[in-house]
C-alpha positions in Angstrom: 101.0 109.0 105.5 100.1 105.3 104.0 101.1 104.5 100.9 99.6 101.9 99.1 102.0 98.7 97.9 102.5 97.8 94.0 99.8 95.2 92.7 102.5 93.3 91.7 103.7 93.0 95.4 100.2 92.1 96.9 99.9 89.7 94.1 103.2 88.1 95.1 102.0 88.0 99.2 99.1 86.3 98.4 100.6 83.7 95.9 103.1 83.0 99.1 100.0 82.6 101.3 97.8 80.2 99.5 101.1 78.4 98.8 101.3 77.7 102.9 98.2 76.9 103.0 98.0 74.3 100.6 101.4 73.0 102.0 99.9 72.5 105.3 96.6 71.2 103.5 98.5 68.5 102.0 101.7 67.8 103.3 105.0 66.7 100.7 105.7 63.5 102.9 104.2 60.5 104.2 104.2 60.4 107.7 106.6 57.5 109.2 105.3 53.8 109.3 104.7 53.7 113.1 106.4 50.6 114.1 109.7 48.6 113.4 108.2 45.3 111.8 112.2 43.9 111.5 112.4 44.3 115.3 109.4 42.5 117.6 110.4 44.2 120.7 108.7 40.6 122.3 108.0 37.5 121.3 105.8 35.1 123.0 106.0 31.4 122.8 102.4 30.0 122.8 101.5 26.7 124.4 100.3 23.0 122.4 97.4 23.7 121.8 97.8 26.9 120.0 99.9 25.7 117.6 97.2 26.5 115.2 96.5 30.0 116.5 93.8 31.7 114.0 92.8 35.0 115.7 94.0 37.4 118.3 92.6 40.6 120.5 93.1 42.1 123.4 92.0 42.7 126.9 92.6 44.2 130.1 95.4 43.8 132.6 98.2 42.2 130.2 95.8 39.9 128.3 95.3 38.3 125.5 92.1 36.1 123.9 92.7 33.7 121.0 91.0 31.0 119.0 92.5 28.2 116.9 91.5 26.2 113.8 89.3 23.6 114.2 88.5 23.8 118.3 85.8 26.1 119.7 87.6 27.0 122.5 88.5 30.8 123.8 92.3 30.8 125.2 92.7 33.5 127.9 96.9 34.4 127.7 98.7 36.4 130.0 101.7 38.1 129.0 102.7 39.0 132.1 102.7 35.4 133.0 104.0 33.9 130.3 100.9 31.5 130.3 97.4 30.7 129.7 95.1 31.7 132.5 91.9 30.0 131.7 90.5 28.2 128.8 86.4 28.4 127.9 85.0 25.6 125.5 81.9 27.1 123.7 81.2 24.5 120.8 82.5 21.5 119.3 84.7 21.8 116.4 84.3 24.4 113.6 86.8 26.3 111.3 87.1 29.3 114.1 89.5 32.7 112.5 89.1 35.5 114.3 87.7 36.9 117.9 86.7 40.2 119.6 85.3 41.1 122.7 82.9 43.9 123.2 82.6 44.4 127.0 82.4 41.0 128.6 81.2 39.3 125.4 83.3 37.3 123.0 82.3 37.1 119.2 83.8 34.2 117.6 84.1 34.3 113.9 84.1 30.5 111.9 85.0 30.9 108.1 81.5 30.4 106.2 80.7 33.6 107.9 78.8 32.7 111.1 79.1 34.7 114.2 79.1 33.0 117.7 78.6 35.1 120.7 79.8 33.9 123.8 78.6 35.4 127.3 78.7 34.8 130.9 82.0 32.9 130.7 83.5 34.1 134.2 79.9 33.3 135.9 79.4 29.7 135.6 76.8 30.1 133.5 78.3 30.4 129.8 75.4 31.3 127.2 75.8 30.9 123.4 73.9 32.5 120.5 75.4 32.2 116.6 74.3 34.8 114.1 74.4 33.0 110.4 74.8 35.9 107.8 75.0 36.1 104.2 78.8 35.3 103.5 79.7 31.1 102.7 82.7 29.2 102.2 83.2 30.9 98.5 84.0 33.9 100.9 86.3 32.5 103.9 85.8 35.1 106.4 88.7 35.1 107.8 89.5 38.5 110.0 87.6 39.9 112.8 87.7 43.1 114.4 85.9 46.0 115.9 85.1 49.6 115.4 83.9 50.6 118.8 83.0 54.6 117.3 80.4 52.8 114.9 79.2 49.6 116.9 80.6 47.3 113.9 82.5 44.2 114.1 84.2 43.7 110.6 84.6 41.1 108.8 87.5 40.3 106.7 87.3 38.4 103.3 90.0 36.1 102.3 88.4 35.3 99.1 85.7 36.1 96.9 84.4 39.4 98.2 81.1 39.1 96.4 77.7 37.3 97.2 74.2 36.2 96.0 75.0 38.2 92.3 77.0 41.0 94.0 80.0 41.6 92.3 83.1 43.2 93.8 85.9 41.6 91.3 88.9 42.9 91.4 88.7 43.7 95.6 88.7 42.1 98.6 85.9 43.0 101.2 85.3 43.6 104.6 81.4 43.4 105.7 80.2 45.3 109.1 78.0 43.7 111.4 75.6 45.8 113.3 75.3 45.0 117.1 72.8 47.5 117.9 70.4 44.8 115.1 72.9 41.7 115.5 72.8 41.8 111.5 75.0 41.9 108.8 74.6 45.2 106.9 74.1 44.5 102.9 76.9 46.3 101.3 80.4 46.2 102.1 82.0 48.2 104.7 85.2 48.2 102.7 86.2 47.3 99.2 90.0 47.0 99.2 91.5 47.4 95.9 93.4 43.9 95.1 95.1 44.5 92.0 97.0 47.8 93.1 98.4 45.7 96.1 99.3 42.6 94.0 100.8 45.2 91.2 102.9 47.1 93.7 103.9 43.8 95.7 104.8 42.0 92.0 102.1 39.8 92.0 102.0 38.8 96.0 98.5 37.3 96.4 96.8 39.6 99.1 94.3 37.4 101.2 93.8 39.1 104.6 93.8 36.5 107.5 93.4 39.0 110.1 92.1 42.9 110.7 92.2 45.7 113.7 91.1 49.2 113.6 93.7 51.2 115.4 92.8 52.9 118.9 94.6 55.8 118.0 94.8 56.6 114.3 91.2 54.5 113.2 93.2 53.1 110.5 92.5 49.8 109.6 95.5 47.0 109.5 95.1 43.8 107.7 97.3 40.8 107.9 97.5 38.7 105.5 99.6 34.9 105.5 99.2 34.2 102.2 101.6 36.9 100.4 103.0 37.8 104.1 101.7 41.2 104.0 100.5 43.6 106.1 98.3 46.8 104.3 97.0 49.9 106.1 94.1 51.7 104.8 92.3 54.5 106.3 88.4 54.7 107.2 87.7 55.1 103.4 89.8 52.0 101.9 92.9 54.6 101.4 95.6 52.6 100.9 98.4 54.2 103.4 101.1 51.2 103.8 101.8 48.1 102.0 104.4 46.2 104.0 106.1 42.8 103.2 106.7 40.7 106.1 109.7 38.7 106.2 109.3 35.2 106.6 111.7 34.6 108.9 110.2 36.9 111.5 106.1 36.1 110.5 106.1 32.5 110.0 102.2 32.4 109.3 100.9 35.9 110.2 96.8 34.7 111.1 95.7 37.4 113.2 96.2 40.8 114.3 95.0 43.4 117.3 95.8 46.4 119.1 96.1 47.3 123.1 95.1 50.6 124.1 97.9 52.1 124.2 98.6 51.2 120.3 100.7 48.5 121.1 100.6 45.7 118.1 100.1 42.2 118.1 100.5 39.6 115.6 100.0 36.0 116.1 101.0 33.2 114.2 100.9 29.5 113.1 103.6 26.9 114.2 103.4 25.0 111.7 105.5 21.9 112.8 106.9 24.4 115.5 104.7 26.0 118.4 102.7 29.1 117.6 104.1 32.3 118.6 102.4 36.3 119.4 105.0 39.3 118.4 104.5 42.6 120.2 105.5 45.4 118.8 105.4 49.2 120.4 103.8 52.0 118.7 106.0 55.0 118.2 103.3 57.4 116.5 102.9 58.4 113.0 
């Protein structure tokens, strides 16, 4: 014979249920920064003419592409190597930040906003098409990277996030540029919120320099000199991370990109010393 339990004890069951599920719903603690910023596990010593280094990403087989200020040149590293493998002059000089190749193709980003598109560089016969867009100075684009699940390169405001009467005070931006219509889409991809960061980080000036979406967790990291920080939001400008970089280990932290695998790179300016790339493994979240 079945007999039935107290109300008072099915009550109590399903109070303990819908308490596991809303633990595992929204789980009591953050997961674990996934890598060990106080501890590059390399560092790469950049030649002369990167002294100035301004953007990073990377690419197949151990290498890395990188642009510097004022040269519109592509610099092909390899870290196996230790060295530059080749070297691919597309214009004359410009304010060049940040790179990203899609494929074959390089986009080059200069800071009033205009996109440069370099192609054919292995074949001898290099073609070059820029894509003006909406941004100016008043914005100094800064960052470039790319969401390959959306087709978007993004675009990383150092400074005023706003344009032709838009108003995103209080934020910085980051603006998605279609390459299925070689346009930059109207409203902002992201609006990151500026004055929680500067609160938190006791008034540390948050101007991102540099930006990557992560192969493995899509969140987005941006890198920013100017405060030495480094925030992590997810695909909906959720702040997860705020993380002060020590001076002594990011001199001039410009740029920022990811390999495959997860592993982290961060480039930065020499200053009066040469420019240097710190590698860092990822150890999951």
């Amino acid at each position: 014979m079945r007999t039935k339990a107290p109300t008072h004890l099915v009550a109590f069951l399903l109070f303990c249920g819908s308490m596991g599920l809303l633990k595992a719903q929204f789980p009591s603690e953050k997961p674990s920064f996934p890598y060990t910023l106080s501890e590059p596990d390399f560092r790469y010593e950049l030649p002369g003419e990167l002294n100035e280094v301004s953007g990073i990403c990377s690419r197949e087989g151990g290498m890395l592409a990188m642009v510097q200020d004022e040269s519109g040149r592509i610099y092909l590293y390899n870290t196996q190597q230790h060295s530059l493998q080749s070297i691919h002059h597309f214009r004359e000089h410009g304010d060049f930040e940040g790179i990203e190749y899609v494929g074959d193709t390089a986009f080059v980003l200069r800071s009033d906003g205009t996109l440069f598109e370099v192609s054919g560089q292995h074949g001898g016969s290099m073609q070059v098409t820029s894509y003006p867009t909406f941004l100016t100075k008043d914005n100094d684009a800064e960052g470039l990277g790319y969401d390959a699940d959306k087709g978007y390169l993004l675009i990383a405001c150092k400074s005023s996030p706003s344009y032709e009467g838009q108003s995103y005070k209080g934020n910085r931006a980051v603006y998605a540029f279609d390459l299925g219509s070689r346009s930059l889409l109207p409203q902002p991809y992201l609006l990151i919120n500026r004055d929680i960061i500067e609160t938190k980080m006791e008034e540390q000036k948050f101007r991102p320099a540099g930006i990557a979406v992560h192969p493995i967790s899509k969140d987005i990291y941006l890198v920013a000199a100017s405060g030495q920080l480094l925030v992590v939001t997810d695909a909906h400008a959720n702040i997860k991370w705020i993380k002060k970089l020590k001076k002594s280990i990011f001199r001039q932290p410009e740029g920022i990109c990811f390999d495959p695998d997860g592993r982290m790179y961060i480039c930065s300016e020499g200053g009066d010393k040469p420019g240097y790339v710190l590698e860092f493994v990822y150890k999951g979240e």
